[in-house]
One Martini backbone bead per residue (centre of mass of N, CA, C, O) as a GRO file, in nm:
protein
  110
    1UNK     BB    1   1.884  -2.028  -0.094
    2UNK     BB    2   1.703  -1.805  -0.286
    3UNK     BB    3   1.481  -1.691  -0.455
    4UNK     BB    4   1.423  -1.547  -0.709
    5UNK     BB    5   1.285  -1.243  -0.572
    6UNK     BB    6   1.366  -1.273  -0.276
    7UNK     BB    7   1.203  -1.192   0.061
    8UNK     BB    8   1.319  -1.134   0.397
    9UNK     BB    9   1.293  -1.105   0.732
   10UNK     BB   10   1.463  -0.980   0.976
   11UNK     BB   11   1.547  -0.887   1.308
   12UNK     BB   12   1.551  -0.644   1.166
   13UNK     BB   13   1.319  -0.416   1.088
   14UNK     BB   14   1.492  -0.193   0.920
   15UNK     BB   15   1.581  -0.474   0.788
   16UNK     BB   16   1.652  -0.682   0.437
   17UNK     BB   17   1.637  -0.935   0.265
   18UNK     BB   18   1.767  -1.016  -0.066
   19UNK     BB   19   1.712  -1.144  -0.417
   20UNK     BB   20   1.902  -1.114  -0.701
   21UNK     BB   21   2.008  -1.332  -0.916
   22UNK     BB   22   2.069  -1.523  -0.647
   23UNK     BB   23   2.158  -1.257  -0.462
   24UNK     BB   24   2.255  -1.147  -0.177
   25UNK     BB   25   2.094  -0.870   0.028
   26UNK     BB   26   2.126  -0.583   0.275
   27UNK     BB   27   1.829  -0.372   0.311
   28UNK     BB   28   1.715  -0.074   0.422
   29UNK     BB   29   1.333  -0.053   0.584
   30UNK     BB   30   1.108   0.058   0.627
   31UNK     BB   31   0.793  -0.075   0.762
   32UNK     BB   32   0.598   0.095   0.541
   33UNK     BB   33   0.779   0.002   0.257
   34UNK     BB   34   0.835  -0.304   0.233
   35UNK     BB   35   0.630  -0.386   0.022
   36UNK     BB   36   0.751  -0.201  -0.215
   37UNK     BB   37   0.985  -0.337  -0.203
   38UNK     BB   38   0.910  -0.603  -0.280
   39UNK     BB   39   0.827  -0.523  -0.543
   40UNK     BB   40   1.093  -0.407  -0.691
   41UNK     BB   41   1.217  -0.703  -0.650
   42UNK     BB   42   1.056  -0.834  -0.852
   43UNK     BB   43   1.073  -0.643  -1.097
   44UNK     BB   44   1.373  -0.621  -1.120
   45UNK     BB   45   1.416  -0.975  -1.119
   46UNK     BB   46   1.258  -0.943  -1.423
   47UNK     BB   47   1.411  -0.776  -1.578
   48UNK     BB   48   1.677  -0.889  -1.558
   49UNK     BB   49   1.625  -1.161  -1.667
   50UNK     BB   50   1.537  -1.067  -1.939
   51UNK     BB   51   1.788  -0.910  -2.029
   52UNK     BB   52   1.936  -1.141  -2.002
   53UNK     BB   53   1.815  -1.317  -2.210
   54UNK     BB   54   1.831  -1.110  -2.481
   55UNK     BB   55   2.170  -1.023  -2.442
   56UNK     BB   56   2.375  -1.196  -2.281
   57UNK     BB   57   2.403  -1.083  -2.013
   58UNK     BB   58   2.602  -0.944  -1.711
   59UNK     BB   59   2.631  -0.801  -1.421
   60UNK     BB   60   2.709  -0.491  -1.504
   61UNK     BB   61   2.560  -0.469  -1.793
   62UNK     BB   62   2.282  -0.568  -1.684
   63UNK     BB   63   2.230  -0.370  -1.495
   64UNK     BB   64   2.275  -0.115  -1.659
   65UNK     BB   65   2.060  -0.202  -1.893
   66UNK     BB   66   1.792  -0.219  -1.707
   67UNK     BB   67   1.824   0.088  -1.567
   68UNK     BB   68   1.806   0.227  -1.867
   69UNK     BB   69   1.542   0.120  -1.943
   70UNK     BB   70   1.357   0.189  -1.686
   71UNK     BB   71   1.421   0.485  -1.719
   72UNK     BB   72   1.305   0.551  -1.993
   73UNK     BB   73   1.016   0.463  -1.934
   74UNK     BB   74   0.964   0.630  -1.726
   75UNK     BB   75   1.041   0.904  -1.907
   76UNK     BB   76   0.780   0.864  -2.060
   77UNK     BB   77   0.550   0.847  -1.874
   78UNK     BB   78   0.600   1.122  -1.723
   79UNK     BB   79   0.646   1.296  -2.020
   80UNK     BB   80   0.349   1.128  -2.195
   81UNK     BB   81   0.465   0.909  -2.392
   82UNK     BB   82   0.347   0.591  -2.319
   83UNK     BB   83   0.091   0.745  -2.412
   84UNK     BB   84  -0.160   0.877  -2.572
   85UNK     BB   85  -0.283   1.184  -2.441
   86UNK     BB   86  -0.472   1.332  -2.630
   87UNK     BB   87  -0.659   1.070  -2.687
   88UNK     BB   88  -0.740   1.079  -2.365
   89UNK     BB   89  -0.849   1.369  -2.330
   90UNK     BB   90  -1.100   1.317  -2.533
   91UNK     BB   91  -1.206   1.089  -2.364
   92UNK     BB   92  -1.279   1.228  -2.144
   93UNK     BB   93  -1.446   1.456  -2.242
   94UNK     BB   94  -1.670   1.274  -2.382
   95UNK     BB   95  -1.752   1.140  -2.072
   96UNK     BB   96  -1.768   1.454  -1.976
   97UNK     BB   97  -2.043   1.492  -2.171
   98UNK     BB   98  -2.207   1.250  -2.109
   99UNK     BB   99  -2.274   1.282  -1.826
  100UNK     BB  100  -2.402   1.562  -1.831
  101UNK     BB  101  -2.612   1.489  -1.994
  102UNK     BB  102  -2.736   1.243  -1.810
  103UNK     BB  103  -2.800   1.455  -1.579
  104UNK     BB  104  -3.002   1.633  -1.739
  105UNK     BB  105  -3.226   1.431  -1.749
  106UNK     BB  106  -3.256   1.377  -1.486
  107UNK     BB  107  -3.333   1.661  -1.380
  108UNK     BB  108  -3.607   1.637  -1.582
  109UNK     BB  109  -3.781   1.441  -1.405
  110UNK     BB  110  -3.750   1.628  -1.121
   0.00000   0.00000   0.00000
């Protein structure tokens, strides 16, 4: 058996098997995007295990809490609300008017 959050490559180079909860799955992937689909079983069997750890859920119920969770957070992440963006925005104007300042004082010295 796998451990949880384990991918190991088939003989079939698109695809691989993956383990979440201890569960092995068979699937397609190019040889391209591998790396990044096992990170994303290692982040997904890793968010299942917290809220199942949080929710005492199982199953069908834990995998949709876990989906609704992570689609959450991503359409926060999108739509500019995970971080103060105002905030963020400010912090760069004034790094690019520092900047701009150190250039200009470079350019009178040559």
């Amino acid at each position: 058996m796998k451990e949880k959050g384990a991918a190991t490559t088939t003989s079939d180079a698109d695809a691989i098997d993956i383990a979440l909860l201890g569960k092995e799955y068979h699937v397609s992937c190019p040889a391209r995007e591998k790396e990044s689909l096992l990170e994303a079983v290692a982040y997904l069997d890793q968010r299942l295990a917290e809220t199942s750890k949080k929710t005492h859920a199982a199953g069908e119920t834990l995998a949709v809490m876990t989906a609704l969770n992570i689609a959450h957070e991503f359409l926060q992440l999108l739509h500019g609300r995970g971080f103060d963006l105002p905030t963020l925005k400010r912090r760069i104007g004034a790094m690019q008017t520092r900047i701009e300042s150190v250039l200009a004082q470079q350019e009178k010295l040559f």
